[in-house]
N, CA, C and O atoms as CSV, one atom per row, in Angstrom:
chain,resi,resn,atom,element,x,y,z
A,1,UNK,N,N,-51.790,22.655,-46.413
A,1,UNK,CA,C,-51.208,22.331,-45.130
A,1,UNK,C,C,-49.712,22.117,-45.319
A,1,UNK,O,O,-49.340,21.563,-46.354
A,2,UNK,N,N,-48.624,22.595,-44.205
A,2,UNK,CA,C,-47.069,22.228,-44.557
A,2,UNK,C,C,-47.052,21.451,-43.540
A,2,UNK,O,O,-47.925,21.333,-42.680
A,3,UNK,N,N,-46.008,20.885,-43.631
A,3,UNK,CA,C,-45.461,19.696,-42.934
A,3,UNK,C,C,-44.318,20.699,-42.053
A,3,UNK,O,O,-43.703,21.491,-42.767
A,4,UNK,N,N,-44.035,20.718,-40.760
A,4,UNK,CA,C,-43.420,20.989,-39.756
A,4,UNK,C,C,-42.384,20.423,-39.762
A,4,UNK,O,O,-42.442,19.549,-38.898
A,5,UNK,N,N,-41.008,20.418,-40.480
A,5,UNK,CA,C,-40.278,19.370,-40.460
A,5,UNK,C,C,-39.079,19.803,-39.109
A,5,UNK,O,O,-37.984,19.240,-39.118
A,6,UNK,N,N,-39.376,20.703,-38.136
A,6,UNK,CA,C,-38.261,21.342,-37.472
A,6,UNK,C,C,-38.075,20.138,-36.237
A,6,UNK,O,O,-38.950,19.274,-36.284
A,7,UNK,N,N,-37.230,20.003,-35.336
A,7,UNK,CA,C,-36.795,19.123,-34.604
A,7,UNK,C,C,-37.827,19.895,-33.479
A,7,UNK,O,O,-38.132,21.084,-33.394
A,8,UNK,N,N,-38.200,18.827,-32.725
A,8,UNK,CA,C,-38.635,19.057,-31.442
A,8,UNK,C,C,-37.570,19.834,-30.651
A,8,UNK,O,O,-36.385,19.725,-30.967
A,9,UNK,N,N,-37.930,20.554,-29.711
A,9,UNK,CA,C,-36.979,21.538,-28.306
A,9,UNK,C,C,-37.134,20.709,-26.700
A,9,UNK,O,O,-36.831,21.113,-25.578
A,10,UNK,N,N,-37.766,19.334,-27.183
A,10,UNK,CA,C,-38.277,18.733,-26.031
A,10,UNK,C,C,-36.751,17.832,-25.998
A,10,UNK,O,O,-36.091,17.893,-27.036
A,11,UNK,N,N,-36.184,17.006,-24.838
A,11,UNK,CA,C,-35.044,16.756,-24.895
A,11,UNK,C,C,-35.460,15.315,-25.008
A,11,UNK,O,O,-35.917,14.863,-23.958
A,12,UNK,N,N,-35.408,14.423,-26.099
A,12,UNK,CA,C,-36.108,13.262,-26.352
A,12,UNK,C,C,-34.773,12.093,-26.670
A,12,UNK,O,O,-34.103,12.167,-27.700
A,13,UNK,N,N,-34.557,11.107,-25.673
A,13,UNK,CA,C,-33.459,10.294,-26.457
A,13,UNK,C,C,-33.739,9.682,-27.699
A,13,UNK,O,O,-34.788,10.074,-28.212
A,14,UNK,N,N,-32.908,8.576,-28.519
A,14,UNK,CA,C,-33.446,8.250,-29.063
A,14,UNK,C,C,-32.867,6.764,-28.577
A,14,UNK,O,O,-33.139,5.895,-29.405
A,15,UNK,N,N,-32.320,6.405,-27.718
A,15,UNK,CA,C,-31.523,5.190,-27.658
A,15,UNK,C,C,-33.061,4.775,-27.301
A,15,UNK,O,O,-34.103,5.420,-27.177
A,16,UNK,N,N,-32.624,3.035,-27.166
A,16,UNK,CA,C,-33.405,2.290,-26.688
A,16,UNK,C,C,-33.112,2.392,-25.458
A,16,UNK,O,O,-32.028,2.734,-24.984
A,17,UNK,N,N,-34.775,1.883,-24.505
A,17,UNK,CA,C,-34.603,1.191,-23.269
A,17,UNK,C,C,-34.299,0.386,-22.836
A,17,UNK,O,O,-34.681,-0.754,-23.101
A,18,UNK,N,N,-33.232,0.815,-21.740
A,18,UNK,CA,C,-31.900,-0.419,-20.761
A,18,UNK,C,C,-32.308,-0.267,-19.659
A,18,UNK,O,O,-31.596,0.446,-18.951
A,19,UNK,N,N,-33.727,-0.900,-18.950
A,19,UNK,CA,C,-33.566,-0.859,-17.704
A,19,UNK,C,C,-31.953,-0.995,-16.640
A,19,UNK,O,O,-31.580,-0.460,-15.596
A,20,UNK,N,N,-31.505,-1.751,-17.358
A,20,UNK,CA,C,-30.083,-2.104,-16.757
A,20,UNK,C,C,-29.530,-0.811,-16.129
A,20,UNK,O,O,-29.456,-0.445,-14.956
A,21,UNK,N,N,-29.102,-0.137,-17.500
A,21,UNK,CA,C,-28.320,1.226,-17.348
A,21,UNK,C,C,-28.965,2.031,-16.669
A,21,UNK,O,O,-28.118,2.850,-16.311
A,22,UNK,N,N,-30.646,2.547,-15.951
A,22,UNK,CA,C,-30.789,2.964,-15.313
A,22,UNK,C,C,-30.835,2.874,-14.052
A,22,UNK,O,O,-30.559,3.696,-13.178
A,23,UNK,N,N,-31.274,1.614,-13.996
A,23,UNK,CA,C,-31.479,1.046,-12.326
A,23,UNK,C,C,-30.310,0.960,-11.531
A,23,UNK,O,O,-30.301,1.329,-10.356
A,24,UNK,N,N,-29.034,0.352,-12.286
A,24,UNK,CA,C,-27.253,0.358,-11.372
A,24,UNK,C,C,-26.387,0.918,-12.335
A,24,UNK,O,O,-26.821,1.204,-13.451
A,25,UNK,N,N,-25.184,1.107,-12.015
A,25,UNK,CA,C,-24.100,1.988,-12.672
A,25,UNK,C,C,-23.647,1.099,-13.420
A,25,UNK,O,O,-23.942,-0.065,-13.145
A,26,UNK,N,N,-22.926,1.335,-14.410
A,26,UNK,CA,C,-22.427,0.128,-15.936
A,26,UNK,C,C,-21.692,-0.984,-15.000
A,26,UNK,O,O,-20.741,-0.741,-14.257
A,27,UNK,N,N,-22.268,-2.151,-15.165
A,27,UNK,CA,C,-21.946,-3.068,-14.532
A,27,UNK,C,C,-20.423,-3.642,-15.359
A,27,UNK,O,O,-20.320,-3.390,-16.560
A,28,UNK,N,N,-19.579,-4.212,-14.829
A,28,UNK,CA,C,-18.080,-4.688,-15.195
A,28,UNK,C,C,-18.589,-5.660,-16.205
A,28,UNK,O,O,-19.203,-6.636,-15.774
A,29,UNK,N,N,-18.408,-5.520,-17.560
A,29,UNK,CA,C,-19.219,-6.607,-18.486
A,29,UNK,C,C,-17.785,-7.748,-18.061
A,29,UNK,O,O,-16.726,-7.584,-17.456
A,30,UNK,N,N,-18.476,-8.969,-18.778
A,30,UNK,CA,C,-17.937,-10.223,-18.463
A,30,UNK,C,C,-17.830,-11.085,-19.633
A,30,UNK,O,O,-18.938,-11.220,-20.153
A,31,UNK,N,N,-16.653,-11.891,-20.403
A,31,UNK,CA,C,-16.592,-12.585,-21.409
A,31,UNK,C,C,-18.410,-13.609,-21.061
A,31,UNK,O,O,-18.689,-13.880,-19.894
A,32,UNK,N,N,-19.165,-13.928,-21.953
A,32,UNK,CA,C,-20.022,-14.903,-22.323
A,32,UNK,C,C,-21.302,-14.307,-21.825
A,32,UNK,O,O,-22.317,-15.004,-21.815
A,33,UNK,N,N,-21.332,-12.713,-21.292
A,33,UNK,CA,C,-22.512,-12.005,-21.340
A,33,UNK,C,C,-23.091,-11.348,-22.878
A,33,UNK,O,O,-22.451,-10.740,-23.736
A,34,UNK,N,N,-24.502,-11.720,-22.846
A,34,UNK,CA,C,-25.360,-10.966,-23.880
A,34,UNK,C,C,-25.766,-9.446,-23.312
A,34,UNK,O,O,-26.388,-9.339,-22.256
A,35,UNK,N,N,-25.377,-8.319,-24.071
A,35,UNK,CA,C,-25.972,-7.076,-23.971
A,35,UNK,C,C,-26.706,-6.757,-25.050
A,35,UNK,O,O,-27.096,-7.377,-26.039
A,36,UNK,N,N,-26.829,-5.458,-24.577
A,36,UNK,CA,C,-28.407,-4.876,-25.255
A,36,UNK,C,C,-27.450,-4.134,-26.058
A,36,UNK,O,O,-26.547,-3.524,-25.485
A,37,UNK,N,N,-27.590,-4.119,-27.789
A,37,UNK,CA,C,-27.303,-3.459,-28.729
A,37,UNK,C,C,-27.894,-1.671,-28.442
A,37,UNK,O,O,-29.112,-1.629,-28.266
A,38,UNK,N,N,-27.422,-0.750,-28.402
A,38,UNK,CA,C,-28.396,0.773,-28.483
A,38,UNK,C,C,-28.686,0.926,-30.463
A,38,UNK,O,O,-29.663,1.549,-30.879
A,39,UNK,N,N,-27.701,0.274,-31.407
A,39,UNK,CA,C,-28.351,0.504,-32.683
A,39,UNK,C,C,-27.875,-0.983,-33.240
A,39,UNK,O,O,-26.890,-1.507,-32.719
A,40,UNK,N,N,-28.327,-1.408,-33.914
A,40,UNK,CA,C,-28.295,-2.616,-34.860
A,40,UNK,C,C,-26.822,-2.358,-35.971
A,40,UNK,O,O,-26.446,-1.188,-36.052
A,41,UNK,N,N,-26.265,-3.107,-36.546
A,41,UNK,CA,C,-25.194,-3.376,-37.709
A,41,UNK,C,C,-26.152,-3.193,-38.755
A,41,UNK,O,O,-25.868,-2.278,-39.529
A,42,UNK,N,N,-27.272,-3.854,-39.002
A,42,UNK,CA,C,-28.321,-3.884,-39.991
A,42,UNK,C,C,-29.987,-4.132,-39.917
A,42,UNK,O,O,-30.708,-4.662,-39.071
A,43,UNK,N,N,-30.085,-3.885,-40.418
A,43,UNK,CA,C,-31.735,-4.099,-40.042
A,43,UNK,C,C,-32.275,-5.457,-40.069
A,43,UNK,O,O,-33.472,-5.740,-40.038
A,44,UNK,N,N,-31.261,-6.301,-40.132
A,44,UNK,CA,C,-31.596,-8.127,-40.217
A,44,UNK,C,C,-30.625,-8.546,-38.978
A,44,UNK,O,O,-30.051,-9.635,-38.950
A,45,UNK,N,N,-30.545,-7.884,-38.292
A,45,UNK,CA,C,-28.842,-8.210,-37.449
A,45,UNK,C,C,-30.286,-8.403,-35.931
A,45,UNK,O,O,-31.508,-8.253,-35.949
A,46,UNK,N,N,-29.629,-8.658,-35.196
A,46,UNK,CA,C,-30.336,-8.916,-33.518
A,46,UNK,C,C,-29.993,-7.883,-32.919
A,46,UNK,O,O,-28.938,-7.345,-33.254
A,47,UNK,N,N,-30.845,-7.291,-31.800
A,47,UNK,CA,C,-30.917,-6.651,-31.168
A,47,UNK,C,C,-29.514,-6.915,-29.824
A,47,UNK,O,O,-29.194,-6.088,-28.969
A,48,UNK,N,N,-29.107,-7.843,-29.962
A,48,UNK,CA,C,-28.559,-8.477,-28.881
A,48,UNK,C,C,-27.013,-8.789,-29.230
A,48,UNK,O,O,-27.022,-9.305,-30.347
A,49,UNK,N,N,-25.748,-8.699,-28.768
A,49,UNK,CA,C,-24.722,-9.203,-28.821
A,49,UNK,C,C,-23.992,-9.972,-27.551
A,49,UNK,O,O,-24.155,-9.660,-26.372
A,50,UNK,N,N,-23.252,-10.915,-27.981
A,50,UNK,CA,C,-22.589,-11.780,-27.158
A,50,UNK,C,C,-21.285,-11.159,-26.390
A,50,UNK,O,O,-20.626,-12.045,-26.935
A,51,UNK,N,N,-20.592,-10.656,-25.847
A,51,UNK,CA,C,-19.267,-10.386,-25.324
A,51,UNK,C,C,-18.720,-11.966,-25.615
A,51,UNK,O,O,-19.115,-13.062,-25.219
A,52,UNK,N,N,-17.296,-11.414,-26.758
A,52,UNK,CA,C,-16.552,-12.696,-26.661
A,52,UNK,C,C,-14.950,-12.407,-26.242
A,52,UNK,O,O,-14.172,-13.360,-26.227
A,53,UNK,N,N,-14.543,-11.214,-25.942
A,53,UNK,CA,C,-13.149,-10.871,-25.515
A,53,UNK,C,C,-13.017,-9.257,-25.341
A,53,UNK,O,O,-13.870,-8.597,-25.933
A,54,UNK,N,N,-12.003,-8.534,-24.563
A,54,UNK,CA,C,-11.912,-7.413,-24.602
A,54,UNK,C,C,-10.749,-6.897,-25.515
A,54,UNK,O,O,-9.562,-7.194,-25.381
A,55,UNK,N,N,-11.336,-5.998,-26.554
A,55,UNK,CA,C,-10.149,-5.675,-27.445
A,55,UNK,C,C,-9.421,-4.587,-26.857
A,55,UNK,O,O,-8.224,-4.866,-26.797
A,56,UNK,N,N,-9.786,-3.078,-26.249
A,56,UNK,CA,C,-8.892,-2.526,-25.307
A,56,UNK,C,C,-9.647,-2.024,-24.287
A,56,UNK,O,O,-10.648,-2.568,-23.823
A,57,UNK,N,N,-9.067,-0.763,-23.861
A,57,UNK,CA,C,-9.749,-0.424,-22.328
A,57,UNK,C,C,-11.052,-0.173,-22.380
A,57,UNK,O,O,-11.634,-0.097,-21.298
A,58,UNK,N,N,-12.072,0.079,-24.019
A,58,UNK,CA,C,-13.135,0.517,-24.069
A,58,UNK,C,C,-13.676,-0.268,-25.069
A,58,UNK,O,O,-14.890,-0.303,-25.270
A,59,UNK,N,N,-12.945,-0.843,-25.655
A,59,UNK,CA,C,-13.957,-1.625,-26.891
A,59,UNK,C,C,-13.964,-3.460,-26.683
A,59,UNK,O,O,-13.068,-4.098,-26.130
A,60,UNK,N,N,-15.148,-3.995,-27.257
A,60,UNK,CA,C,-15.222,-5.120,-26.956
A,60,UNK,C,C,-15.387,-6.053,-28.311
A,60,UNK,O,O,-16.207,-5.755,-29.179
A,61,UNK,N,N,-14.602,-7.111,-28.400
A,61,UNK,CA,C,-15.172,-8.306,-29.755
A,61,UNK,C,C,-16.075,-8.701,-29.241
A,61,UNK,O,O,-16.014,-9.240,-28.136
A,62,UNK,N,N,-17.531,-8.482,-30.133
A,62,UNK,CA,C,-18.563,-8.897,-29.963
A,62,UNK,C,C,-19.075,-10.062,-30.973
A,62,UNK,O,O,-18.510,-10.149,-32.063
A,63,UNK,N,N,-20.266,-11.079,-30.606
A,63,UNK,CA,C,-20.878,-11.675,-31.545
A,63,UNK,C,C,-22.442,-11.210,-32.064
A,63,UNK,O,O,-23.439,-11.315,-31.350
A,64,UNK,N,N,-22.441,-10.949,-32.744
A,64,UNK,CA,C,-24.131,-10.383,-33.167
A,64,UNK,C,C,-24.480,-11.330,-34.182
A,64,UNK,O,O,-24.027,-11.316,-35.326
A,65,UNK,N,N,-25.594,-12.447,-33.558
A,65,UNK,CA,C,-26.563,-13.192,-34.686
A,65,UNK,C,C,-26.994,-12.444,-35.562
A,65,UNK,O,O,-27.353,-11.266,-35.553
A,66,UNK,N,N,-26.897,-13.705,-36.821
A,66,UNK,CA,C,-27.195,-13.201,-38.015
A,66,UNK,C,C,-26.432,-12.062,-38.402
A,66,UNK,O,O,-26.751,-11.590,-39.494
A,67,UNK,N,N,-25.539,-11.520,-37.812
A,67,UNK,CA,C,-24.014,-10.784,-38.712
A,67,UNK,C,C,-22.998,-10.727,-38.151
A,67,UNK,O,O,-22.279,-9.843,-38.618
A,68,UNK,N,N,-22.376,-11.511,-36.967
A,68,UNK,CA,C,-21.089,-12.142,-37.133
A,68,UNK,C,C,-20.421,-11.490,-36.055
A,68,UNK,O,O,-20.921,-11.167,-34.977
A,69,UNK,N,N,-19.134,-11.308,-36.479
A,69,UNK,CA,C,-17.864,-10.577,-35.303
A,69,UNK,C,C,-17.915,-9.078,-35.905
A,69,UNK,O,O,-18.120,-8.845,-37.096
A,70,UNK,N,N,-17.653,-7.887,-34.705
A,70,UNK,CA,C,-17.534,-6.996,-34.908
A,70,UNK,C,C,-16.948,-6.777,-33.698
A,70,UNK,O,O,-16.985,-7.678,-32.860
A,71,UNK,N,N,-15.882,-4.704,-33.217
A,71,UNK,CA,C,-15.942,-4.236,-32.598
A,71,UNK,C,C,-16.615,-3.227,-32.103
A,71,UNK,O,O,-16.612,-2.205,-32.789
A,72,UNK,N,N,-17.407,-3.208,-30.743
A,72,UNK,CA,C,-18.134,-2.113,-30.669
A,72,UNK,C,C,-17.702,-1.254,-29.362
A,72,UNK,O,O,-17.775,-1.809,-28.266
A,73,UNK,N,N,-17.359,-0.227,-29.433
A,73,UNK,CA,C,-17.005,0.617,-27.811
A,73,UNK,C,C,-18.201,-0.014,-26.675
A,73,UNK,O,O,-19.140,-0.796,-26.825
A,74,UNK,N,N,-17.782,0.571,-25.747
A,74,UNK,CA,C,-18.611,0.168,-24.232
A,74,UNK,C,C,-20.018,1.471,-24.607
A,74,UNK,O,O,-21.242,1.480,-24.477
A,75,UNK,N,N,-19.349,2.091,-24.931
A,75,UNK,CA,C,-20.999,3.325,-25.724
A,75,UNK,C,C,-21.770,3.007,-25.956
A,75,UNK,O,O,-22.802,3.571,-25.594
A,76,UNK,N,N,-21.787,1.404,-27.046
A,76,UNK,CA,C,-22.729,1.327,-27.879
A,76,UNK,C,C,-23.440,-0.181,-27.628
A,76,UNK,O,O,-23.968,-0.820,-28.538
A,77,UNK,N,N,-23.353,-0.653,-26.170
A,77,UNK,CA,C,-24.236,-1.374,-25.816
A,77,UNK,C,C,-24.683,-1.312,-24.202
A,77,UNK,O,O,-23.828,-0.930,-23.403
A,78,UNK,N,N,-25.819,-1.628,-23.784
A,78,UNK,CA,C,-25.959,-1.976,-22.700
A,78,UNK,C,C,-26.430,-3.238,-21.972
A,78,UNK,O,O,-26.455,-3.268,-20.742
């Protein structure tokens, strides 16, 4: 037997589910809101980050339990 290793032709996301992002249009995030991570920093990191300031027109200082301060674009959470 071989193993099929070819990609599906089916159009499959892979992000996680954001009811958010589907139900209303990207809402104006707000300093001391928690969003929804779409990928983790690490595999021990939370699903979840804090908004703690806006670094420019698209990226945000975030807090992510259990691994700290980072910047992440408006892309990469919901």
């Amino acid at each position: 037997m071989k193993l099929d290793s070819r990609k599906p032709d089916v159009g499959v996301s892979l992000r996680p589910y954001c009811p958010n992002a589907i139900a209303t249009p990207k809402l104006e995030e707000q300093t001391g809101t928690w969003v929804q991570l779409y990928e983790r920093p690490t595999p021990y990191s939370y699903e979840e980050a804090l908004l703690l300031c806006q670094h420019s027109d698209t990226e945000w200082v975030v807090w992510i339990p259990d691994y700290g301060e980072m910047v992440l674009d408006q892309n990469e959470f919901c």
